[in-house]
ChimeraX commands (.cxc) that place a marker at each C-alpha (Angstrom):
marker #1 position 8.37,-6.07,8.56 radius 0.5
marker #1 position 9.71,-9.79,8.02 radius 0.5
marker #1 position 7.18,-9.23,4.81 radius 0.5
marker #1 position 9.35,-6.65,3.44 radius 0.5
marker #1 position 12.61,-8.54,4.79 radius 0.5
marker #1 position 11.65,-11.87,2.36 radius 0.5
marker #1 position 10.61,-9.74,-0.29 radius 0.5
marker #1 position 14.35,-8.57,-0.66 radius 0.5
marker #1 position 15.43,-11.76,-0.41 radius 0.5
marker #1 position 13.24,-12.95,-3.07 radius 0.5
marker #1 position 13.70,-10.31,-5.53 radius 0.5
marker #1 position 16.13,-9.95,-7.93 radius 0.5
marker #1 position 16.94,-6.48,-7.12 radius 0.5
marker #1 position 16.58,-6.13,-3.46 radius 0.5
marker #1 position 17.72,-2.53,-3.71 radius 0.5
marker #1 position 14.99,-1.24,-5.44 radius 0.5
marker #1 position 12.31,-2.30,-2.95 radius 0.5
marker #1 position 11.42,1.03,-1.20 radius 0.5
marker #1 position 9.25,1.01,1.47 radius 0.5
marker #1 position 6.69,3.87,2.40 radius 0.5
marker #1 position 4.48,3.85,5.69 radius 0.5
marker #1 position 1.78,5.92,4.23 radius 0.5
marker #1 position -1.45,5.96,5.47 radius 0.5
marker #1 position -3.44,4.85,1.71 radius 0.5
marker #1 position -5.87,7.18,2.56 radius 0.5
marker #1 position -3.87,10.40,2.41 radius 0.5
marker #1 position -4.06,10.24,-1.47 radius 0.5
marker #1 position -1.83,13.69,-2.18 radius 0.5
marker #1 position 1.40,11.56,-0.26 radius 0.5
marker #1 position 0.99,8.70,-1.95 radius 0.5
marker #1 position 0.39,10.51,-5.48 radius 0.5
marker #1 position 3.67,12.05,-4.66 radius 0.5
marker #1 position 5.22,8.70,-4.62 radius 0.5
marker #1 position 3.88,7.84,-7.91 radius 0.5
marker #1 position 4.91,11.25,-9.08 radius 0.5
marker #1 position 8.34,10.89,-7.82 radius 0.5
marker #1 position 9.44,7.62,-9.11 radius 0.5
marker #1 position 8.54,4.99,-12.72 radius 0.5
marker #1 position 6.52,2.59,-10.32 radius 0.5
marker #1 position 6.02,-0.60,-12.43 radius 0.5
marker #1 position 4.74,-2.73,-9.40 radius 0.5
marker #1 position 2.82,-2.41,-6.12 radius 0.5
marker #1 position 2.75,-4.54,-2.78 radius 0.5
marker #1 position -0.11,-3.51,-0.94 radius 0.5
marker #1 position 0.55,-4.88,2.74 radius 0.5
marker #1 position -1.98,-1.86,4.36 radius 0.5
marker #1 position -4.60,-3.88,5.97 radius 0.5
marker #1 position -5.76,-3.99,9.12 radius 0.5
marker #1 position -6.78,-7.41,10.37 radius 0.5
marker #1 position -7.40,-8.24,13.80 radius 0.5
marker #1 position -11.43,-9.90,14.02 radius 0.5
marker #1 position -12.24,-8.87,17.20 radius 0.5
marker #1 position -11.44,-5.22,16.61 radius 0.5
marker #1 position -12.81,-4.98,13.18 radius 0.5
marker #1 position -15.96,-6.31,14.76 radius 0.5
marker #1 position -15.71,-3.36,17.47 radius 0.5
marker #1 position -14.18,-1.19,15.12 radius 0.5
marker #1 position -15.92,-1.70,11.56 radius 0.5
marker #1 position -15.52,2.02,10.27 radius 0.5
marker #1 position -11.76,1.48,11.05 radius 0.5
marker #1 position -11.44,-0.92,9.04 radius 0.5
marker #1 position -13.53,0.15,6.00 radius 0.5
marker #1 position -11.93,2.98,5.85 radius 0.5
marker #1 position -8.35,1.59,5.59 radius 0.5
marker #1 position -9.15,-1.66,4.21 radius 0.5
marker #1 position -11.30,-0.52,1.88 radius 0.5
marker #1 position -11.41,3.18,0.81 radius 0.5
marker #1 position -7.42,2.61,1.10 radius 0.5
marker #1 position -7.31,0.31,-1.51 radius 0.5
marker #1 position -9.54,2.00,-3.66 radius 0.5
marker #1 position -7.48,5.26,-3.41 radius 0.5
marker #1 position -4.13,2.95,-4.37 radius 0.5
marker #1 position -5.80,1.54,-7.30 radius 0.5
marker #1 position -7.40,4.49,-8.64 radius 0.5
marker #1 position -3.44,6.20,-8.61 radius 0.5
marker #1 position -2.32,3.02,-10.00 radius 0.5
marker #1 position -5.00,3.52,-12.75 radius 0.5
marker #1 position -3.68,7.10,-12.89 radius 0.5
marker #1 position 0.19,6.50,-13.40 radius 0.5
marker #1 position -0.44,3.34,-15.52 radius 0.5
marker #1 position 0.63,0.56,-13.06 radius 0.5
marker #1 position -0.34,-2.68,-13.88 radius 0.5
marker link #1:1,2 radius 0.2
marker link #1:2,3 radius 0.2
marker link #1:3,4 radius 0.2
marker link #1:4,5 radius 0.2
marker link #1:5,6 radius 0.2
marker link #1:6,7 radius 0.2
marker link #1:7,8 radius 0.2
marker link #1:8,9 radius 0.2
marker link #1:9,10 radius 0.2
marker link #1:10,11 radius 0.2
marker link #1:11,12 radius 0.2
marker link #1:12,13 radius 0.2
marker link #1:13,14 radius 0.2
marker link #1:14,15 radius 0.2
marker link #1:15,16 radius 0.2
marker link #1:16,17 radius 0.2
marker link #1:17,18 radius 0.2
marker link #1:18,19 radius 0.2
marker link #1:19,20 radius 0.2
marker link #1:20,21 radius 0.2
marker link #1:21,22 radius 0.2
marker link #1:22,23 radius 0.2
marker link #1:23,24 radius 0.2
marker link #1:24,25 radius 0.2
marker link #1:25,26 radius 0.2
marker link #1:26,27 radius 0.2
marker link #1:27,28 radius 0.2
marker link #1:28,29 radius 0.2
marker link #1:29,30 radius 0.2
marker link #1:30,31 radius 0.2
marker link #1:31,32 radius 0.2
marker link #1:32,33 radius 0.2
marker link #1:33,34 radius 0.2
marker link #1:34,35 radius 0.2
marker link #1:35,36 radius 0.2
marker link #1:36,37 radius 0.2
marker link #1:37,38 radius 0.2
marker link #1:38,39 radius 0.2
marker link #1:39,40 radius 0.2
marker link #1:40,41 radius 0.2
marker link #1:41,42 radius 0.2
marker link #1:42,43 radius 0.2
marker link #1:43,44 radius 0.2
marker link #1:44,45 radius 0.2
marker link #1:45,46 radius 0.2
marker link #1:46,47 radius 0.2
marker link #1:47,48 radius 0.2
marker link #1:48,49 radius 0.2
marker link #1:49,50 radius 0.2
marker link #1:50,51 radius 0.2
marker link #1:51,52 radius 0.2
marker link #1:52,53 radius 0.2
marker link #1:53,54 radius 0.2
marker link #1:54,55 radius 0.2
marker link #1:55,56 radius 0.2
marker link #1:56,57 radius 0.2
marker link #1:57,58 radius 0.2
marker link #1:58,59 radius 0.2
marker link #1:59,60 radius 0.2
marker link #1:60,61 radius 0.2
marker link #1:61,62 radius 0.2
marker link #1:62,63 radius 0.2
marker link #1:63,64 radius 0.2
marker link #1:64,65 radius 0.2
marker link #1:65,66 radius 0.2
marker link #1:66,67 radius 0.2
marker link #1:67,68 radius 0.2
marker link #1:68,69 radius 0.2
marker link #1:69,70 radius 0.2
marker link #1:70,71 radius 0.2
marker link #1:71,72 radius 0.2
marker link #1:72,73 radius 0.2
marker link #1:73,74 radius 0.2
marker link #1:74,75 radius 0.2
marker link #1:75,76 radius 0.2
marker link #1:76,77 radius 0.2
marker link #1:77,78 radius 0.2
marker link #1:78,79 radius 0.2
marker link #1:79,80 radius 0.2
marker link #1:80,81 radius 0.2
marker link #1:81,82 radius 0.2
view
């Protein structure tokens, strides 16, 4: 979380930094977010990166680092966020 701690320190309106712990792949919950609120930015800290599991794991991390993406951009297409 120190990611999301320097963020609000960085920003100039450290207030309106909300933080979800989705999983990217549930696409209805995070098209609720986008539903919910005028979203004119995304962070997308959701990967999974440890090499020795994603060697022992590679569907793991296709599926989150990958297909989760996809699924964010494809709602960010949706909503119109650049």
């Amino acid at each position: 979380m120190k990611c999301l701690e320097k963020l609000r320190v960085v920003s100039n309106k450290p207030k309106s930094i909300i933080f979800y712990q989705y999983d990217l792949n549930n696409e209805n919950a995070i098209a609720e977010i986008f539903k919910t609120f005028s979203i004119t930015s995304v962070v997308h800290f959701a990967s999974l990166n440890t090499g020795r599991e994603s060697v022992a794991q590679p569907l793991k991390y296709y599926q989150n680092n990958i297909c989760g993406t996809v699924t964010l951009l494809r709602l960010m297409k949706k909503y119109e966020v650049n």
